[in-house]
Structures are given as structure tokens and as C-alpha cells.
C-alpha positions as CSV (number, residue, x, y, z in Angstrom):
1,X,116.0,90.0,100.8
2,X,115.3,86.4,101.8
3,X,114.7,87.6,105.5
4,X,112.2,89.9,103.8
5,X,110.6,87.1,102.4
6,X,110.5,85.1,105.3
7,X,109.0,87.8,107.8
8,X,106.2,88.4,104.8
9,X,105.6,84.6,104.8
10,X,105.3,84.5,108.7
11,X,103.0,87.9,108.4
12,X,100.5,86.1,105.9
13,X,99.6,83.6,108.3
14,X,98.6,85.4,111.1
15,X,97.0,88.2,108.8
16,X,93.7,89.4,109.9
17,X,90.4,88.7,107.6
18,X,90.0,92.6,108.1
19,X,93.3,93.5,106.8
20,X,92.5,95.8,103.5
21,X,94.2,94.0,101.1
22,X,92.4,94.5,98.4
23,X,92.7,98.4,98.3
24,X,96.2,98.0,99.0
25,X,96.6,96.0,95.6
26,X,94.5,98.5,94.1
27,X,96.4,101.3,94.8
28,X,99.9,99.2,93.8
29,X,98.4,97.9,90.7
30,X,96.9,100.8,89.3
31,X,100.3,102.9,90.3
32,X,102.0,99.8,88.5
33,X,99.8,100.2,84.7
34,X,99.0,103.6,84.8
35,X,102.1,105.5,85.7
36,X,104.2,104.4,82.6
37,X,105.1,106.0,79.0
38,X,104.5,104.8,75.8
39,X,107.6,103.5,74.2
40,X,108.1,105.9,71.0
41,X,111.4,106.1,70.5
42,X,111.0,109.9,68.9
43,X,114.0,112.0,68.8
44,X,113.7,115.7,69.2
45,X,114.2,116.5,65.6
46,X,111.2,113.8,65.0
47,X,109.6,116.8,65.5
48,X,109.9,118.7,62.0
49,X,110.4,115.9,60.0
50,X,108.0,113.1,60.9
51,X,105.1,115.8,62.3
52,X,104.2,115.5,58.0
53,X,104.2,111.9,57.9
54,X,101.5,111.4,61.2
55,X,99.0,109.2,58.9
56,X,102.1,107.1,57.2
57,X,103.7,106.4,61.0
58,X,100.1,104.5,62.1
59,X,102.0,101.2,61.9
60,X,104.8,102.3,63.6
61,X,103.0,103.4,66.4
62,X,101.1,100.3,66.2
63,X,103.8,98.3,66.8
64,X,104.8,100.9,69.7
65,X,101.9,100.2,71.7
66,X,102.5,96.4,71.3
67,X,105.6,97.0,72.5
68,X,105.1,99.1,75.5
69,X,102.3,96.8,76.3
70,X,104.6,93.8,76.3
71,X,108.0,95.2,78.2
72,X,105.6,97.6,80.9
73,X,103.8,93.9,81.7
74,X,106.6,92.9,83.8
75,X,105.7,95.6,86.2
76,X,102.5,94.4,87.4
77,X,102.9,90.7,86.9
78,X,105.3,91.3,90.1
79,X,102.9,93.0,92.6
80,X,100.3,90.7,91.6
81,X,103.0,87.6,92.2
82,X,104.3,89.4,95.2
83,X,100.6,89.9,96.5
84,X,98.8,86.8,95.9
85,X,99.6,85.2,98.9
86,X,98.3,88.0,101.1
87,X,95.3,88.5,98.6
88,X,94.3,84.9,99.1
89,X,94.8,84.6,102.7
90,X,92.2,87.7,103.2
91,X,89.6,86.6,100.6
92,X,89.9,82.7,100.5
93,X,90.1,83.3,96.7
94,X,92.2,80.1,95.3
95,X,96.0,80.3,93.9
96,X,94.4,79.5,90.7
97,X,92.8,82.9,89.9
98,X,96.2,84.2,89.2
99,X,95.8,83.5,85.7
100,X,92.6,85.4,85.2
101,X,94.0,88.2,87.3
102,X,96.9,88.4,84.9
103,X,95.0,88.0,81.5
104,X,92.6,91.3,82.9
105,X,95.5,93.3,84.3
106,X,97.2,93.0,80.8
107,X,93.3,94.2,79.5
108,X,93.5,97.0,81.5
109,X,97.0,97.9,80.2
110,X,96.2,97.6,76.9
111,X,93.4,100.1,77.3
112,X,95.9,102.1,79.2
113,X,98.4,102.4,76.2
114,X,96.2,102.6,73.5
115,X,93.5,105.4,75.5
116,X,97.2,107.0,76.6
117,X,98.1,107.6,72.7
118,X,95.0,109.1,71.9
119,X,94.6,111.6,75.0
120,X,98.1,112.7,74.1
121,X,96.0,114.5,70.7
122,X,94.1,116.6,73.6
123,X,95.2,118.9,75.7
124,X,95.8,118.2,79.5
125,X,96.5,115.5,78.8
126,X,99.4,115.1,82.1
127,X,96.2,116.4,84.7
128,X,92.3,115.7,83.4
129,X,93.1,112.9,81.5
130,X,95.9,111.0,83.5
131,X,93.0,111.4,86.3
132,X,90.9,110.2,84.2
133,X,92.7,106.7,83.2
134,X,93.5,106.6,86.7
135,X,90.0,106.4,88.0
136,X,88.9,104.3,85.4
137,X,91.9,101.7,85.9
138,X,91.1,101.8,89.8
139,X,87.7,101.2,89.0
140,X,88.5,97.8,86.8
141,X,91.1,96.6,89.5
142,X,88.7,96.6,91.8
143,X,86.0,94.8,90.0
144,X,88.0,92.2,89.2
145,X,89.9,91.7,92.6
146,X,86.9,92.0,94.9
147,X,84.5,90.0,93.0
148,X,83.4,86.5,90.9
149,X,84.8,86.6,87.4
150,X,81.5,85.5,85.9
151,X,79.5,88.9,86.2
152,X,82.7,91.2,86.7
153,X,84.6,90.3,83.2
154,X,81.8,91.3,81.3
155,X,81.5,94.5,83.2
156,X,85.3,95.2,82.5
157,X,84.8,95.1,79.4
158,X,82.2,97.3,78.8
159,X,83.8,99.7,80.7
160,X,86.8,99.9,79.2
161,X,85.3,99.2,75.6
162,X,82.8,102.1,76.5
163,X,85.5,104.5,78.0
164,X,87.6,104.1,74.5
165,X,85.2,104.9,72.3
166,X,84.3,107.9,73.8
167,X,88.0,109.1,74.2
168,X,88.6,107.9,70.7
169,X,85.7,109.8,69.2
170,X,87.0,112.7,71.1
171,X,90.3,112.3,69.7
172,X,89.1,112.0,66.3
173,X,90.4,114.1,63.9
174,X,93.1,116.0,65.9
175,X,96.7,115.9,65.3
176,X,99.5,114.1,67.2
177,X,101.3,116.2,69.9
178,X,104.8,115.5,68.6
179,X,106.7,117.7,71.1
180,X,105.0,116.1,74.3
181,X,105.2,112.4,72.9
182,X,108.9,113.3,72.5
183,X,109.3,115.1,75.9
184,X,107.9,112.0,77.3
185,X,110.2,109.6,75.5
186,X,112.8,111.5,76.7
187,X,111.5,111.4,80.3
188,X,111.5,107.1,80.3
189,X,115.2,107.4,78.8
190,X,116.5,110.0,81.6
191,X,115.2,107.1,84.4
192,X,116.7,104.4,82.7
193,X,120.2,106.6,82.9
194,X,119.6,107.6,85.9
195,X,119.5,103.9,87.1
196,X,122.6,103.1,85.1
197,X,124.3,106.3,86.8
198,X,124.2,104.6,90.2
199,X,127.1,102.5,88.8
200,X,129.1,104.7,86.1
201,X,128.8,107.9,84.6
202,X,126.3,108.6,81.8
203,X,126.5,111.3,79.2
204,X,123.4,110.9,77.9
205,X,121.9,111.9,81.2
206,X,120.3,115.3,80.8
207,X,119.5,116.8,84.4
208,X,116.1,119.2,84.7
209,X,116.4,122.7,86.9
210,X,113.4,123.1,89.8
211,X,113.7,126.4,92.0
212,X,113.4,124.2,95.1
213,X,113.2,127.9,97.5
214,X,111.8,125.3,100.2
215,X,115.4,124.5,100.6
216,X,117.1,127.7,100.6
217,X,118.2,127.5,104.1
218,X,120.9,125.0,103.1
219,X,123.2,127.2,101.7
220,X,122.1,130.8,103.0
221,X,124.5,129.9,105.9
222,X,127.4,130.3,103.3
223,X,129.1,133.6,103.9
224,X,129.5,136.0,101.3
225,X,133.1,136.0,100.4
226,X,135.0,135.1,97.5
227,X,136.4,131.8,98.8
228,X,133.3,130.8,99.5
229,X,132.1,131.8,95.7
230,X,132.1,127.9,94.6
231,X,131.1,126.6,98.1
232,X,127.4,128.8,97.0
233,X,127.6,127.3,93.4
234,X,127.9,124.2,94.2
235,X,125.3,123.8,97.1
236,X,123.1,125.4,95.0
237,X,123.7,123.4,91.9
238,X,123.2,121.1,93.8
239,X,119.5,121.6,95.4
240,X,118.0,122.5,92.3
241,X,119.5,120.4,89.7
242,X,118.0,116.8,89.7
243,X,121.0,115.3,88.2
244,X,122.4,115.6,91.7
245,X,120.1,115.6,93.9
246,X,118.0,112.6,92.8
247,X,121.0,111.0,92.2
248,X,122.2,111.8,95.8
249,X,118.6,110.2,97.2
250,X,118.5,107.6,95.6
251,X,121.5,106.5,96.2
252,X,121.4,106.9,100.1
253,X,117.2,105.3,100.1
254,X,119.0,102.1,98.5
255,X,121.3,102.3,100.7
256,X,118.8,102.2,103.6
257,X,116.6,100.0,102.8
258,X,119.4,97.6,102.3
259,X,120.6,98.7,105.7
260,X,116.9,97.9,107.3
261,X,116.5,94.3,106.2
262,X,119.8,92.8,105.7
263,X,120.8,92.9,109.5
264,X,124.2,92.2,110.7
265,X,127.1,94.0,112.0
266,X,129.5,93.0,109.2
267,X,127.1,93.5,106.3
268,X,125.9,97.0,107.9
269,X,130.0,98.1,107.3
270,X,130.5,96.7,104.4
271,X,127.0,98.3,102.9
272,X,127.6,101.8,104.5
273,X,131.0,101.5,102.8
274,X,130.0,100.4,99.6
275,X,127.1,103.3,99.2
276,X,129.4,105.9,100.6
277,X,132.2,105.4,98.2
278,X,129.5,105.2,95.4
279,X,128.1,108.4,96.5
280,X,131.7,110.2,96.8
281,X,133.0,108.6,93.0
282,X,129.5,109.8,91.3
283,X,129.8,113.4,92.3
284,X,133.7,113.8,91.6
285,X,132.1,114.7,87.5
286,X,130.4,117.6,89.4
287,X,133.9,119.7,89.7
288,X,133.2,120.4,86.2
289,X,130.0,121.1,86.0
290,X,130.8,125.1,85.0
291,X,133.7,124.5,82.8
292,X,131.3,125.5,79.7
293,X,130.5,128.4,81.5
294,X,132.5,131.2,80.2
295,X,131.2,133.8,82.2
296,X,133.2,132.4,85.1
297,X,136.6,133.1,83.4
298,X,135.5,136.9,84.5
299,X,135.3,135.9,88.4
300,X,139.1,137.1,89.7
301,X,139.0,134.0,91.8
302,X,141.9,131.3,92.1
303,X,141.0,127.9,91.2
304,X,142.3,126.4,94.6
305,X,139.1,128.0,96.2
306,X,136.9,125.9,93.5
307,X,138.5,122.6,94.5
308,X,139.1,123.0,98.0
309,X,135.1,124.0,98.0
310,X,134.6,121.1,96.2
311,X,136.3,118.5,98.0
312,X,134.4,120.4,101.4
313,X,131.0,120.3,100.0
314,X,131.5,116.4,99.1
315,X,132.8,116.0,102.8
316,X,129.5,117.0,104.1
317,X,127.4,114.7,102.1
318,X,129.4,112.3,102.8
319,X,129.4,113.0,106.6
320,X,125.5,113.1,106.9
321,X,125.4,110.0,104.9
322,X,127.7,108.4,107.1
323,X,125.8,109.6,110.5
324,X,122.5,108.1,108.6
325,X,123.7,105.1,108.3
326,X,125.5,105.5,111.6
327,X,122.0,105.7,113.0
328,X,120.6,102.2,111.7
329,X,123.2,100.6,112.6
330,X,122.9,101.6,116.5
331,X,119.5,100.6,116.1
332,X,119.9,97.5,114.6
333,X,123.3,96.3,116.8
334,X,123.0,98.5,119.8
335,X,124.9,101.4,121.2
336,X,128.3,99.7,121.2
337,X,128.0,97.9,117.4
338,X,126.7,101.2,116.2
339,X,129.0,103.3,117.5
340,X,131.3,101.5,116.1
341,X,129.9,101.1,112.6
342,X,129.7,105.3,112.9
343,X,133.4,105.3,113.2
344,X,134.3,103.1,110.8
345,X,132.4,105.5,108.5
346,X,133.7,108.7,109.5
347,X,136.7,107.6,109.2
348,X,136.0,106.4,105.9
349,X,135.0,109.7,104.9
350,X,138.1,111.2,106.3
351,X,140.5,108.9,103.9
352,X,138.4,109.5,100.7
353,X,137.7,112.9,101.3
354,X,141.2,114.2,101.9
355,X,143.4,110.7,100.3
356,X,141.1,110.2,97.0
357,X,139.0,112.9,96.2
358,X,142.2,115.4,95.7
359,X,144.1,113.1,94.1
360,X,141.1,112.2,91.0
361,X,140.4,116.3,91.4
362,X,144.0,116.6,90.4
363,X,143.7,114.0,87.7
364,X,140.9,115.5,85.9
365,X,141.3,118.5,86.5
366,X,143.8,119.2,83.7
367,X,141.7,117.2,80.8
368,X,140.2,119.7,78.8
369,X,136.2,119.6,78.7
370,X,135.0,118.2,75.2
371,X,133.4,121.1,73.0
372,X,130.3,118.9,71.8
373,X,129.6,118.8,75.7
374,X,129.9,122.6,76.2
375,X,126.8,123.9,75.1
376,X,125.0,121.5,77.2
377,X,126.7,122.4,80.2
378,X,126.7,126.1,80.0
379,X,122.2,125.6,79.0
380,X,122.7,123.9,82.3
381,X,124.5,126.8,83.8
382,X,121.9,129.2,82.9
383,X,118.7,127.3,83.6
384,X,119.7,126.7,87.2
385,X,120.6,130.7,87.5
């Protein structure tokens, strides 16, 4: 990371007048205020019980758009901070104008959490409107980046000002949209578990089912035979259930962008290592991912086939992963260092994937799935088929 910072510092000064940095920070800090929920803290059965109470929860929600306002800040305080030096490089603007940067961008938030809660009364509100507050918020940025403060403020504030009111007065006197302002809360918590399921596993995480048929050909090689029964349930699981998937992504983007700018032949190992044996102990949970599904007590199939299918289809993640990061490190320490980082890997893959894998799949496998979790996981089951 400090190399990052140093090859950014050494950039800035031979940057080019012409370089486009102001719609760059346009685009990163309208992505930064607009692209965030508003902190409700609803539960789904908020829903029938508090849908009677909308005019006595004002205050609450009040104090939820404070709130949002104040912990979503963070966000764009950083690409501002990172950005500054490259913004005042290419403009000749002064260090000082940081300050009234700030003060506007948390304007333009504001407007963004408080015009956010009253477009989720209308309808599309996740297409026309998001657009809308898009546009607008691009619009402010702009002003406020590209010219003087003394004329652009003003005209910030009208437009924003004038942009409320309107959206207000078409807001007026329609009801709250409980079930989207809870699908939405439930959205922000499912990336906060996700985050916290890079590291440990999280119950709370509820995964969402997308067909995906782009990626079909992934497991259409799979023969049809009954050994090979789990080997399709599991690939397919896993292509269209984000639980695993994103999980599965993320894990191995980290992992490259790690790869990319801390250099060294040592730290490449000890990096590919580390995300591979992340990415292994995450999915070991995914052996029981049918357990609630009764149906599959009809399947005359021995439950050797699901585990050695299992242990196979985390062997060739883990291989690809390991070839990945096999690749970087050939480009980063040449044919010899990277060949050698590829082997160390592989042969990582080898030791957890026959030496660990069966031995925690012979651990768990004879704990008995909780019943409060069964419902979840067979709705799981039967959204992805």
C-alpha cells in the first residue's frame, strides 16, 4: 500500500494540465454519495406493525437520516482526501479549498438522504429516480469542483433547494413504502456480513438466487450419472447463488490486487497462501448446504458420492485460484520465481484438498443441522431450483 502511495505521489508531479481530473472525481464522488442506503434499521415484521404508526415514526426517521448522513460521510471524505493532490496539481486550485469541498459534498449528501426518503413514497424509485439524484448530484459536483465558490455555492443551492421541493411536493401526501425501505435495510446488512464472512462464518448472511444461464457451460460438462449427482448441485449452487459466488470473487479480487502492488517473491507466497486457505475454509459450510432439503432423502445415492464431489469441486476452485495467482507472480518475478510460486500453490492445494478438507468434512459431517436453520436452507434449496 505504501508503494501505492509512492507511485501516486511520483505520478502527480509529472501529471499533465490536460489529464481529466475533474470528471474522474466526478464520477468517484457521485458513485461515493449516491450509491448508499438509508440507515433504517426496519425489521421485516416492521412491516405490519409499524406501517400504522408512519406519522408517529417522523422522529425516528429524523434521526435516521442524521445518522446515515453522518456514518455514509466517511466515504467521500476519502476520495476527496485521496484526490486532492491530483485535483490541485491539474487546476492550480490551493490545498485550502478542501474545506469548502467537504462542507458542499456533505450538502449534497444531505439532499441525497433526505430526497432518497421521500422518492422511496413513489414508485421507481430504484430506476427514474435513482437517475434522477444521480444526475442532479453529478451536476452539483461539478459546479463546485470546476469552478470559483463565490457564484457556484449559491447556484448549488438553488439547485438542490429547488430539486427538493419539487420531489417533496410530489411526495406529498403518499404513504411510506415499508416493504422496499426494509428490503433495502436488509440489502446494507447482507454487505456488511458479507465483509465479515471473508474472515468467519456468518449466520445471519442470507444469500439471493440469479439464473445466471450466461454461465451454464460450467457445469453442462458434468455427465449425467448418479455419482456425479452432487458434483451438478454443487456447481450449480454455486453459479447462481451469491452467497458463494460473490463470496468466491471477492475473495480472489482482494487477493489480486494485493498480489499487483505489494511485489515480492516472499510476500507473493505467503499472500497466495493466505487467500487460498481462506477461500478452501469458507466454503467447507457449503457441504451442508441441502441438509434442510428433505427431498434429497429420496435420491438412492450414497453419501460418499456427496463428499467426494465436494472435496472435487473445492479442488478446482482452488486450482484456478492457485494458477491465477500463479500468473502474477510470473509476471511480477519472472519465469523462474513464478514457476515457482505456481508450485508452491498447487501443492498447497493438494495438502488441503486431500489432508484437511476430508478430515473437517468428516468432522462436521456427523453434527446434526440445527432446526431454526432448516427452513432457511431448504427456501434456499428451492429458490435456486
Amino acid at each position: 500500500m505504501g508503494r501505492a502511495f509512492f507511485y501516486y505521489a511520483d505520478w502527480v508531479k509529472h501529471i499533465q494540465p490536460s489529464f481529466p481530473a475533474v470528471p474522474l472525481m466526478v464520477v468517484l464522488l457521485t458513485a461515493s454519495l449516491c450509491f448508499a442506503s438509508l440507515v433504517t434499521l426496519l425489521k421485516r415484521p416492521d412491516t405490519v406493525y409499524l406501517i400504522v404508526k408512519e406519522t408517529e415514526m417522523l422522529k425516528y426517521f429524523e434521526r435516521a437520516k442524521r445518522i446515515s448522513i453522518v456514518m455514509q460521510s466517511y466515504l467521500f471524505a476519502i476520495v476527496l482526501l485521496v484526490c486532492m493532490p491530483m485535483y490541485t496539481a491539474v487546476t492550480g486550485f490551493h490545498y485550502s479549498r478542501f474545506i469548502g469541498l467537504f462542507i458542499m459534498l456533505l450538502l449534497v449528501k444531505a439532499w441525497n438522504v433526505y430526497a432518497g426518503f421521500e422518492t422511496a413514497k413513489l414508485d421507481n424509485n430504484d430506476t427514474t429516480w435513482m437517475f434522477v439524484r444521480v444526475l442532479i448530484s453529478a451536476l452539483a459536483i461539478y459546479l463546485v469542483l470546476a469552478f470559483s465558490f463565490i457564484w457556484t455555492i449559491p447556484a448549488v443551492l438553488v439547485l438542490l433547494g429547488g430539486s427538493y421541493y419539487i420531489i417533496r411536493g410530489l411526495a406529498k401526501g403518499k404513504t411510506l413504502r415499508f416493504e422496499y425501505l426494509v428490503d433495502k435495510e436488509e440489502a446494507r446488512m447482507n454487505r456488511f456480513y458479507r465483509l465479515v464472512n471473508l474472515f468467519t462464518d456468518v449466520p445471519h448472511l442470507k444469500g439471493t438466487v440469479r439464473r445466471r444461464a450466461y454461465l451454464d457451460f460450467l457445469y453442462r460438462p458434468i455427465p449425467y450419472a448418479k455419482r456425479k449427482t452432487f458434483a451438478y448441485l454443487f456447481s450449480r449452487t454455486f453459479v447462481r447463488t451469491n452467497e458463494y459466488v460473490g463470496l468466491y470473487v471477492r475473495l480472489t479480487v482482494i487477493a489480486l490486487i494485493l498480489l499487483i502492488f505489494v511485489q515480492g517473491f516472499y510476500l507473493n507466497i505467503v499472500f497466495s497462501l493466505l487467500f487460498i486457505y481462506l477461500t478452501g475454509f469458507q466454503f467447507i459450510p457449503m457441504l451442508r448446504h441441502f441438509d434442510g432439503q428433505i427431498m434429497l432423502k429420496l435420491y438412492p445415492i450414497q453419501d460418499h458420492f456427496r463428499k467426494r464431489s465436494f472435496i472435487h469441486f473445492i479442488r478446482i476452485l482452488l486450482v484456478f485460484q492457485a494458477i491465477l495467482f500463479g500468473i502474477i507472480g510470473i509476471a511480477q518475478n519472472g519465469s523462474i520465481g513464478g514457476l515457482v510460486i505456481l508450485g508452491v500453490n498447487l501443492a498447497f492445494v493438494v495438502v488441503f484438498s486431500f489432508l484437511y478438507i476430508p478430515f473437517r468434512v468428516k468432522k462436521n459431517v456427523s453434527i446434526d443441522v440445527k432446526k431454526t436453520d432448516l427452513p432457511r436452507r431448504a427456501d434456499r434449496f428451492f429458490y435456486v431450483y
